[in-house]
C-alpha positions as a Markdown table, in Angstrom:
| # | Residue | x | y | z |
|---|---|---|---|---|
| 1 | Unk | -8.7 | 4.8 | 29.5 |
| 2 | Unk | -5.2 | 3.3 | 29.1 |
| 3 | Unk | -1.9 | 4.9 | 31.4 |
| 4 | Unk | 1.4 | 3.9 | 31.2 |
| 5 | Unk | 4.6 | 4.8 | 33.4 |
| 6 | Unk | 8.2 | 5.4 | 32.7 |
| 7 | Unk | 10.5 | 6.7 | 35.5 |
| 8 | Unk | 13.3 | 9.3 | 34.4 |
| 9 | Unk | 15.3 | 10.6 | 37.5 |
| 10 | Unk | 12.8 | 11.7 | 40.0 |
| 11 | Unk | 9.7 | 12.5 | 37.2 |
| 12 | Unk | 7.4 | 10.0 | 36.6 |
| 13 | Unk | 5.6 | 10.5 | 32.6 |
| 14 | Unk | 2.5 | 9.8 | 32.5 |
| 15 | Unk | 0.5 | 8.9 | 29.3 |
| 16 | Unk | -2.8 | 8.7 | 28.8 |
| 17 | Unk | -5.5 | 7.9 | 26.3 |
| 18 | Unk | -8.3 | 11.2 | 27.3 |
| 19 | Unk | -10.7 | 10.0 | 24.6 |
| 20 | Unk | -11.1 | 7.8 | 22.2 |
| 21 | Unk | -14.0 | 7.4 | 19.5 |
| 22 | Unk | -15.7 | 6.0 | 16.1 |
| 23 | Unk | -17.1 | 9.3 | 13.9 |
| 24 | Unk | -18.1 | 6.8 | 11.8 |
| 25 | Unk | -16.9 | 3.7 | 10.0 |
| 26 | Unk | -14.0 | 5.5 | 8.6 |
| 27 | Unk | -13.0 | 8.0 | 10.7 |
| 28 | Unk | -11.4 | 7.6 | 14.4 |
| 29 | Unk | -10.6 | 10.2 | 16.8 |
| 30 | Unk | -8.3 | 9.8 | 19.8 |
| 31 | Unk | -6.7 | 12.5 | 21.9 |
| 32 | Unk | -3.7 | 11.7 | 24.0 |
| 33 | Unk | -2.0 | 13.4 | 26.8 |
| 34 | Unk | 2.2 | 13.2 | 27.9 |
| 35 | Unk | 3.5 | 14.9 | 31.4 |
| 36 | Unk | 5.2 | 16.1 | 33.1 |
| 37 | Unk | 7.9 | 17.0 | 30.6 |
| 38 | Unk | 10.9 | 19.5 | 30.7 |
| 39 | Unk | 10.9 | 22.0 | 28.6 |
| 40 | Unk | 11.3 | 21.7 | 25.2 |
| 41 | Unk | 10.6 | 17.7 | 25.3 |
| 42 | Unk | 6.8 | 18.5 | 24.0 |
| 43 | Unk | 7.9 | 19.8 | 21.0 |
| 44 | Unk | 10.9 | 17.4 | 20.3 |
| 45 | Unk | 8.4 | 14.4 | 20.9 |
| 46 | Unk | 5.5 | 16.3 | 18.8 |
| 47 | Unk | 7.3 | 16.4 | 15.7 |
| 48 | Unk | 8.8 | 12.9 | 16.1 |
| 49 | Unk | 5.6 | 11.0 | 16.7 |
| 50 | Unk | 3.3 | 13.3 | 14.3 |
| 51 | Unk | 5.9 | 12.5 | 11.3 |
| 52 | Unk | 6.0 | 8.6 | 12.6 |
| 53 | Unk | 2.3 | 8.6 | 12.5 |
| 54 | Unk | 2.4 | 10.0 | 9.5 |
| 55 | Unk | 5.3 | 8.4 | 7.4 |
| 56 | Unk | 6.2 | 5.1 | 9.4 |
| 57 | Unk | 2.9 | 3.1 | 9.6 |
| 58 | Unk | 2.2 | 0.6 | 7.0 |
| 59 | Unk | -1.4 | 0.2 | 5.1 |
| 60 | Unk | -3.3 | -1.6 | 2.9 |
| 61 | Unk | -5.0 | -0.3 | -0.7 |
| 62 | Unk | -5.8 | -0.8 | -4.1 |
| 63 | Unk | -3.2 | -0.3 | -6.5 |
| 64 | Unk | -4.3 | -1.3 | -9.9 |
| 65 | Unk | -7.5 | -2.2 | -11.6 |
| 66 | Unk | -7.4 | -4.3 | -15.0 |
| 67 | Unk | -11.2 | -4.7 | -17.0 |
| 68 | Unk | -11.2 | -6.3 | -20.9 |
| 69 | Unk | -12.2 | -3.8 | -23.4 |
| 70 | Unk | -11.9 | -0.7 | -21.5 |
| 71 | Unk | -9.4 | 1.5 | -24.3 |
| 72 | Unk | -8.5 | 4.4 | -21.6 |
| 73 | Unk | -9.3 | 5.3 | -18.3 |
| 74 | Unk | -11.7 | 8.4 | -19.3 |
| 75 | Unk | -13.8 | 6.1 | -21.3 |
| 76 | Unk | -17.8 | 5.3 | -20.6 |
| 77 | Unk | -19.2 | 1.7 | -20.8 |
| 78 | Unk | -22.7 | 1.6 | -22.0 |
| 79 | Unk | -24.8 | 0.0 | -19.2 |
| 80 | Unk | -22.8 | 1.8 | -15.9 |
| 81 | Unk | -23.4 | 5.5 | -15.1 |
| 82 | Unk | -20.1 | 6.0 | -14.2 |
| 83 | Unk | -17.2 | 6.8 | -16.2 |
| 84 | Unk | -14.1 | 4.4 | -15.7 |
| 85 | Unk | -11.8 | 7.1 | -14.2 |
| 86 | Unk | -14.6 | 8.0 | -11.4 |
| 87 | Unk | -14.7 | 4.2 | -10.9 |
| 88 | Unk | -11.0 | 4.1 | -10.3 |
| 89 | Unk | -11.5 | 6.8 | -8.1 |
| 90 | Unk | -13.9 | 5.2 | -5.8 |
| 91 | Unk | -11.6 | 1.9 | -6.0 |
| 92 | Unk | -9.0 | 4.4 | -4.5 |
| 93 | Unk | -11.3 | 5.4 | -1.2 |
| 94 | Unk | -11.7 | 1.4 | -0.6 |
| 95 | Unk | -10.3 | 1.3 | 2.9 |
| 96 | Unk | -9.1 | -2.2 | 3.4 |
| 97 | Unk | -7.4 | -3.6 | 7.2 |
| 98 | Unk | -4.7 | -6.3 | 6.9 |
| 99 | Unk | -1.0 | -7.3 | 7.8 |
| 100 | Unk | -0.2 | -8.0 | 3.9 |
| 101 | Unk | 3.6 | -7.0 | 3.1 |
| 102 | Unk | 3.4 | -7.4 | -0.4 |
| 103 | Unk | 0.8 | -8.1 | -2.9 |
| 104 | Unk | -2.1 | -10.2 | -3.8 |
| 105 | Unk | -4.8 | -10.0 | -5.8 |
| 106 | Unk | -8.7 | -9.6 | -5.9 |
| 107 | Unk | -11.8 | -9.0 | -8.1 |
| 108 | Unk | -15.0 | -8.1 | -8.7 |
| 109 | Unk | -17.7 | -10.2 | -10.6 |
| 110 | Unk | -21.5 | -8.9 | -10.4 |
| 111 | Unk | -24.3 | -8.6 | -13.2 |
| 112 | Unk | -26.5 | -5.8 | -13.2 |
| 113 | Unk | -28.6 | -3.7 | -12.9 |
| 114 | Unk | -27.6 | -2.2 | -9.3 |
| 115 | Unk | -25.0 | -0.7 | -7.1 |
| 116 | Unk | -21.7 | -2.4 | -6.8 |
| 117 | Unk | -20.4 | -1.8 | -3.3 |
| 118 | Unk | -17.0 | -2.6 | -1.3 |
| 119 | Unk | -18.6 | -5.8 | -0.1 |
| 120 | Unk | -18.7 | -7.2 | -3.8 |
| 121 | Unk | -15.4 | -7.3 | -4.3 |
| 122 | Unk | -13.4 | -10.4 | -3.5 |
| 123 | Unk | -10.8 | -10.4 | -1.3 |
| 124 | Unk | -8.2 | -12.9 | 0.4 |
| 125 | Unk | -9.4 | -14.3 | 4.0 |
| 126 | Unk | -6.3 | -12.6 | 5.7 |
| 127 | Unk | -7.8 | -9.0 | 4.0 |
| 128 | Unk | -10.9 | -7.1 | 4.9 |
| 129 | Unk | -13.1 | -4.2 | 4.1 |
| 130 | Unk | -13.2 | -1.4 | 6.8 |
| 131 | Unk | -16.7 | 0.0 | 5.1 |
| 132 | Unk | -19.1 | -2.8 | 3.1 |
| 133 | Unk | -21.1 | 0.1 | 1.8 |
| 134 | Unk | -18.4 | 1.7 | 0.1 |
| 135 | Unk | -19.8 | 3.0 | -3.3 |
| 136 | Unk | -18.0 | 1.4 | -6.8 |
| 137 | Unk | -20.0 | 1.7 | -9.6 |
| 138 | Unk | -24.1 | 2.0 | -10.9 |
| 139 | Unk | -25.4 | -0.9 | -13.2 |
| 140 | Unk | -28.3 | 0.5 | -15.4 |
| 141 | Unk | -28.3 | -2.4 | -17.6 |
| 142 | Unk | -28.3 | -6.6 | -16.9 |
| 143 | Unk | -24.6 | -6.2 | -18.1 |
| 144 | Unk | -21.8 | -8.5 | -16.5 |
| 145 | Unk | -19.0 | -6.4 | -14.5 |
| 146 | Unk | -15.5 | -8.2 | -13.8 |
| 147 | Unk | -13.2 | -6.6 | -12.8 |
| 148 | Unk | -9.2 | -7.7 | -11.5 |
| 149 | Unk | -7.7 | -5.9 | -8.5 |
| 150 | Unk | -3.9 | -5.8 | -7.4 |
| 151 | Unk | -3.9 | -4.8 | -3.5 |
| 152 | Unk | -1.1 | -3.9 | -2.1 |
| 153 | Unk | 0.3 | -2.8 | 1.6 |
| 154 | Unk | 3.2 | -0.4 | 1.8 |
| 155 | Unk | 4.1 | 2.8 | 3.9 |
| 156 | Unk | 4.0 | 6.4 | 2.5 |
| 157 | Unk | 2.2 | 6.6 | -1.0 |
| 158 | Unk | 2.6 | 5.8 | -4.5 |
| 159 | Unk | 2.1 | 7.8 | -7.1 |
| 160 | Unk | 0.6 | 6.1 | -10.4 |
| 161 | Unk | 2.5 | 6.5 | -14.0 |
| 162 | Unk | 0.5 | 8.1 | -16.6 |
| 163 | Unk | 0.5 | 5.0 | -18.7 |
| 164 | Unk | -1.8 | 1.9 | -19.4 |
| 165 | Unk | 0.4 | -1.3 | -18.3 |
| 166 | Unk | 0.8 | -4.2 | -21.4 |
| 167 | Unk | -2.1 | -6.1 | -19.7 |
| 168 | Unk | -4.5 | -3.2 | -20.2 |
| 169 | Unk | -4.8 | -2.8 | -16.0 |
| 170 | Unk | -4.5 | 1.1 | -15.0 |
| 171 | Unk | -2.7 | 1.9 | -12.0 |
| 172 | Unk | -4.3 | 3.9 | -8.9 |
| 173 | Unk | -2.8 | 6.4 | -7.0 |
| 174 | Unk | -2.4 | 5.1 | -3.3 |
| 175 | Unk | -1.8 | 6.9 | 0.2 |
| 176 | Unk | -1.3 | 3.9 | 2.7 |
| 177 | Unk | -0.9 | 5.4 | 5.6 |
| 178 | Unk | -4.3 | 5.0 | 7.6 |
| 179 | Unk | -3.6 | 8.1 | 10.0 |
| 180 | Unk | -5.5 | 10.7 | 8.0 |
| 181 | Unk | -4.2 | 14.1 | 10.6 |
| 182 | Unk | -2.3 | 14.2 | 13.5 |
| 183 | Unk | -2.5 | 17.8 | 15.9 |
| 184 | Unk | -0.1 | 18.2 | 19.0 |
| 185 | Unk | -0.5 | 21.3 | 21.2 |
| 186 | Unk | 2.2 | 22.0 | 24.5 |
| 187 | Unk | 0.5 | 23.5 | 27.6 |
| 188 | Unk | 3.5 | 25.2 | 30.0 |
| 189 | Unk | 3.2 | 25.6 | 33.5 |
| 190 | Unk | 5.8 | 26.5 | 36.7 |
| 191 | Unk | 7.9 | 29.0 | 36.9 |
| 192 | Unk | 10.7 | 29.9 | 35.2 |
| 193 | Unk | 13.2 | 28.1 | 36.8 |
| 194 | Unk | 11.3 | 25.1 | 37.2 |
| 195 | Unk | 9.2 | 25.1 | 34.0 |
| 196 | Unk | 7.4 | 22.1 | 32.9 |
| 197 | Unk | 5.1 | 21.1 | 29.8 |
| 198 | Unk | 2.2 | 18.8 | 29.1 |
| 199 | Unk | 1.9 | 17.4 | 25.8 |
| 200 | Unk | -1.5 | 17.2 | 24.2 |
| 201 | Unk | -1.5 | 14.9 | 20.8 |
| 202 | Unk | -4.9 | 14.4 | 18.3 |
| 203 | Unk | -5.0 | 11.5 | 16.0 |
| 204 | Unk | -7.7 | 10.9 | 13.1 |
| 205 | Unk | -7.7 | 7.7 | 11.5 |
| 206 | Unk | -8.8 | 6.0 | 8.6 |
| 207 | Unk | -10.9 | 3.2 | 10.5 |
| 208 | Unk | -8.3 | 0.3 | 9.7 |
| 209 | Unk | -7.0 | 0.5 | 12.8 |
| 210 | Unk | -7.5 | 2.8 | 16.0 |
| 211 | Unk | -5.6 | 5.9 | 17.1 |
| 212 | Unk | -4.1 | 4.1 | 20.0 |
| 213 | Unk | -3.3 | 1.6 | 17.8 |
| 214 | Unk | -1.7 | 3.9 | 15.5 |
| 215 | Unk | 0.0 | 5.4 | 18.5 |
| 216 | Unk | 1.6 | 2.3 | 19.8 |
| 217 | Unk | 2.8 | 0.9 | 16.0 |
| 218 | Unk | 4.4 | 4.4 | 15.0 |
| 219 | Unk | 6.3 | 4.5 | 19.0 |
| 220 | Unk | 7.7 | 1.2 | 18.2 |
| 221 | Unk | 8.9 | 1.9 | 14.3 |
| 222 | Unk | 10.3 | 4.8 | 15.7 |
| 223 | Unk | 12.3 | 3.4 | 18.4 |
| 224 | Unk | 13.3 | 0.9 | 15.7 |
| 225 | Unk | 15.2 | 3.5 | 13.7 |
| 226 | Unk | 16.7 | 5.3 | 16.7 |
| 227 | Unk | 17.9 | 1.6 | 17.9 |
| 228 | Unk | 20.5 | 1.8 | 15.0 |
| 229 | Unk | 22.4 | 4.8 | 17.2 |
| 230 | Unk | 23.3 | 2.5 | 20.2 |
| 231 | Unk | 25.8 | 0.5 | 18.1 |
| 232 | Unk | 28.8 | 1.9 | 17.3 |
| 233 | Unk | 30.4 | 1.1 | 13.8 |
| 234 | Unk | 34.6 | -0.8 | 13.5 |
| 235 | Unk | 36.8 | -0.1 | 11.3 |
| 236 | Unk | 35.8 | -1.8 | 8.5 |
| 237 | Unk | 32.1 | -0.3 | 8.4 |
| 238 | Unk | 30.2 | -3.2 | 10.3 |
| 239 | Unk | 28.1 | -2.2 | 13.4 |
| 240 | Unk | 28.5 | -3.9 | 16.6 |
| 241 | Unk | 26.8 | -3.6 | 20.0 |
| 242 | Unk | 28.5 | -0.6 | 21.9 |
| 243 | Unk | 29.5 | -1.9 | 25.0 |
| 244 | Unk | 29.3 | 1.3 | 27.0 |
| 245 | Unk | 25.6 | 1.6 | 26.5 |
| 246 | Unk | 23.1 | 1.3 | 29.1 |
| 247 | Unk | 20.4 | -1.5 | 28.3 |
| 248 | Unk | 16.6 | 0.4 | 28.3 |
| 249 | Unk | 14.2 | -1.1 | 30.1 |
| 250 | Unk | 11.7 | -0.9 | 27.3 |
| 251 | Unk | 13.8 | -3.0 | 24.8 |
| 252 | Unk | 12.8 | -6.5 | 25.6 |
| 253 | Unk | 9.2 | -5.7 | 25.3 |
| 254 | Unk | 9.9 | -3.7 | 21.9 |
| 255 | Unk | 11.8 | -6.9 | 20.7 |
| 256 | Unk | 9.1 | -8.8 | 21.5 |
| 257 | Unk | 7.0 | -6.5 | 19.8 |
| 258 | Unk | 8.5 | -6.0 | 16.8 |
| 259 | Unk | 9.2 | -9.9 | 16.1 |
| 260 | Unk | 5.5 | -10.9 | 16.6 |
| 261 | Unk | 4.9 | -8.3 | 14.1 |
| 262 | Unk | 7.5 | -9.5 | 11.3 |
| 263 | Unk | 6.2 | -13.0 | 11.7 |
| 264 | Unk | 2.4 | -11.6 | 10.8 |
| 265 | Unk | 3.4 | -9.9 | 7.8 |
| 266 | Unk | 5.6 | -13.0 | 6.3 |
| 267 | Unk | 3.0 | -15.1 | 4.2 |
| 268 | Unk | 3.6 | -18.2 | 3.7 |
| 269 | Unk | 3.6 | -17.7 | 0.0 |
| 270 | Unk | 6.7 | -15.9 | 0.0 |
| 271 | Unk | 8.9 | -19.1 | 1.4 |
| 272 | Unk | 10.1 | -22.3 | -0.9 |
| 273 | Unk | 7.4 | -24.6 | -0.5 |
| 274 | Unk | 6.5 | -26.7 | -3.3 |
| 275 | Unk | 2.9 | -25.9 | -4.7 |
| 276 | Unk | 1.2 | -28.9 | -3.5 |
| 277 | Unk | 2.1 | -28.1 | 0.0 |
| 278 | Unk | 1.4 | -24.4 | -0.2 |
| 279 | Unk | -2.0 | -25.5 | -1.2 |
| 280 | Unk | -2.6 | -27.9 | 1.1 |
| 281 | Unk | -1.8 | -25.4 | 4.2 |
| 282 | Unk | -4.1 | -23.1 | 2.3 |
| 283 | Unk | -6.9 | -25.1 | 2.3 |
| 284 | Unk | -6.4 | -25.2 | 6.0 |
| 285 | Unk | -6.7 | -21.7 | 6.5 |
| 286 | Unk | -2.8 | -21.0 | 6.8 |
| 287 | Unk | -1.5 | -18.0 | 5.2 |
| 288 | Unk | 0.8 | -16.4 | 7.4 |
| 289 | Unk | 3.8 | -17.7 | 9.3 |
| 290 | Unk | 2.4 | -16.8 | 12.4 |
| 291 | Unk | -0.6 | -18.9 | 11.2 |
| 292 | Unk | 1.7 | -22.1 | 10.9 |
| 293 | Unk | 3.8 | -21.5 | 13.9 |
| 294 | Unk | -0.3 | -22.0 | 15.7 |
| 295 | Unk | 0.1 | -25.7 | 14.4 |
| 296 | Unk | 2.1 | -28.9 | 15.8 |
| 297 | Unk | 3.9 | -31.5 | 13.4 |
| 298 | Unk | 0.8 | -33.6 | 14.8 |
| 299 | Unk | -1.6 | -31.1 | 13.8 |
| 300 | Unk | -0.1 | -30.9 | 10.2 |
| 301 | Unk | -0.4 | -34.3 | 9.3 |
| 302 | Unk | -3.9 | -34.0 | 10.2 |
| 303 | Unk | -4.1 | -31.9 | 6.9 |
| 304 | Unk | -5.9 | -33.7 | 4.1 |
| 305 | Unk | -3.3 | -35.2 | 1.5 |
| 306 | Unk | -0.6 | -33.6 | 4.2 |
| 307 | Unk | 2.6 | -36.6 | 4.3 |
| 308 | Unk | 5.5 | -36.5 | 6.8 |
| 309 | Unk | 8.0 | -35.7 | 4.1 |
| 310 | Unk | 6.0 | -32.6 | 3.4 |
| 311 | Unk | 6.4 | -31.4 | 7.5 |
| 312 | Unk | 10.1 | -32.2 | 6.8 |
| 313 | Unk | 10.0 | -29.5 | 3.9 |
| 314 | Unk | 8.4 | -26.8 | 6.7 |
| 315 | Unk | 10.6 | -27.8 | 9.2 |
| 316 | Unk | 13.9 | -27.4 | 7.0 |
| 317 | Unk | 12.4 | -24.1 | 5.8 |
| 318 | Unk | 11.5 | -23.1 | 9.3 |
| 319 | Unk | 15.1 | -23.8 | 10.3 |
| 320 | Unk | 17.0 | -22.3 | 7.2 |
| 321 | Unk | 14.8 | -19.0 | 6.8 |
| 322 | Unk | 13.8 | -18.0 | 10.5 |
| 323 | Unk | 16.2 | -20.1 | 13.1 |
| 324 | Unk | 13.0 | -21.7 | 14.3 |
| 325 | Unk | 10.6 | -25.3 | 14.8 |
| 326 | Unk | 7.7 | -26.6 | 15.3 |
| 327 | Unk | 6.9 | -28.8 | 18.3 |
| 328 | Unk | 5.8 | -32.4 | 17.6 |
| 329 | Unk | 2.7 | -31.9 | 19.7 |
| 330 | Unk | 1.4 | -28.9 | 21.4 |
């Protein structure tokens, strides 16, 4: 049971997390209580967070599938019970957990006969599967199934064209968000004068991360838009820092926050490093940014085939792209 405080004037709010709970692999229930609150503040914060939860939290899914010798996506393949297009829709109910910004890509590879489940597909370390026993497909034949996934994380959802791309892959629809329904309800109390409410919030998720979870990274993406409104903007368009306002208390642990979690979504993949060393810090496990900033310049050149011009490259791109270095030891 989680509670945390805020003081406003002489009202203390009060949050806290009533109950919390697995249905099953892929489905989370949490149920979350706000109060005291004046009136009208339930509903304002209701519709904020319930769109936030439902709209401003990023995801992870499976956006296209390409397979040789497949002419359309209503076709049959002799040897597999299903039809392509209910394979794509199973691909599509694949719940995946990761901090991927971007895109990478995957694949199946099995021989029949049996089932093909989630756990057969192959996936990048820094991506997992929510549910292993996720049903793909039914081999009824000793036939060889390979097939190459794009996965993708995003916010909101993307709709597939109704088209066959020019390397015969077929697009998926995708909803990332992994909050699958969010209820709020407002109890009022006091008198008329003096009314207060209490604010009552449900969350299902889709297992990829927790409704607290969900909670806490759709608050902080939504005090991220509002920040924009304490600047105020000069004459020739630019924003600056309003010097009137009032620092919040909250803000340095939201900066905190939110820079922590930018430097787990930046892979390291997406930087100027030359091939050899990209491959190198892979073969070490390093993917991420926030993976590399784990390391020392000592514990780089511990690297196999790693050479101190090759921690001068990180260390200028370190600099150039992020305003930040490694120590020489930890």
């Amino acid at each position: 049971m989680v509670r945390e405080k805020v003081t406003v004037s002489t009202r203390t709010l009060q949050w806290k997390c009533l109950e919390s709970r697995p249905d099953s692999k892929r489905l989370y229930y949490g149920r979350f209580i706000l109060s005291p609150l004046m009136k009208g503040q339930a509903d304002t914060i209701g519709i904020a967070v319930r769109r936030a939860l439902l709209g401003e939290i990023e995801g992870t899914c499976i956006t296209r599938v390409k397979s040789e010798n497949v002419p359309h996506e209503y076709s049959t393949i002799t040897g597999i019970q299903e039809s392509v297009h209910e394979i794509l829709l199973n691909l599509k109910e694949i719940v995946l957990r990761s901090k991927l910004y971007g895109t990478c890509e995957a694949s199946i590879c099995v021989r029949g006969p049996g089932y093909v489940t989630a756990q057969d597909i192959i996936l990048p370390t820094y991506v997992e599967i929510v549910d292993n026993k996720q049903h793909i497909a039914s081999l009824t034949e000793p036939i060889n199934l390979g097939i190459g996934l794009k996965i993708e994380g995003n916010r909101g959802s993307l709709k597939k064209t109704p088209r066959v791309f020019q390397d015969g892959s077929y697009p998926i629809d995708a909803v990332f968000t992994p909050v699958r329904n969010v209820n709020y309800s407002i109890h009022s109390y006091g008198n008329e004068n003096e009314k207060q409410e209490i604010l009552f919030l449900e969350i299902w998720t889709n297992g990829s991360l927790t409704p607290q979870e969900a909670l806490q990274e759709a608050s902080i993406n939504l005090i991220d838009l509002f920040l924009r409104f304490l600047h105020k903007e000069d004459e020739t368009g630019t924003l600056e820092k309003n010097p009137h306002t009032i620092p919040l208390s909250p803000l340095p642990l939201y900066d905190k926050l939110n820079k922590l979690r930018k430097k787990k979504s930046i892979f390291i993949d997406q930087s100027d490093l030359s091939p050899r060393v990209y491959n190198c810090l892979k073969r070490s496990n390093i993917y991420t940014l926030l993976d590399l900033l784990n390391n020392s310049q000592e514990d780089l050149l511990k690297i196999d085939h790693f050479r101190p011009e090759d921690v001068k490259q990180i260390l200028g791109i370190l600099q150039k792209h992020f305003a930040i270095d490694l120590p020489y030891q930890k």
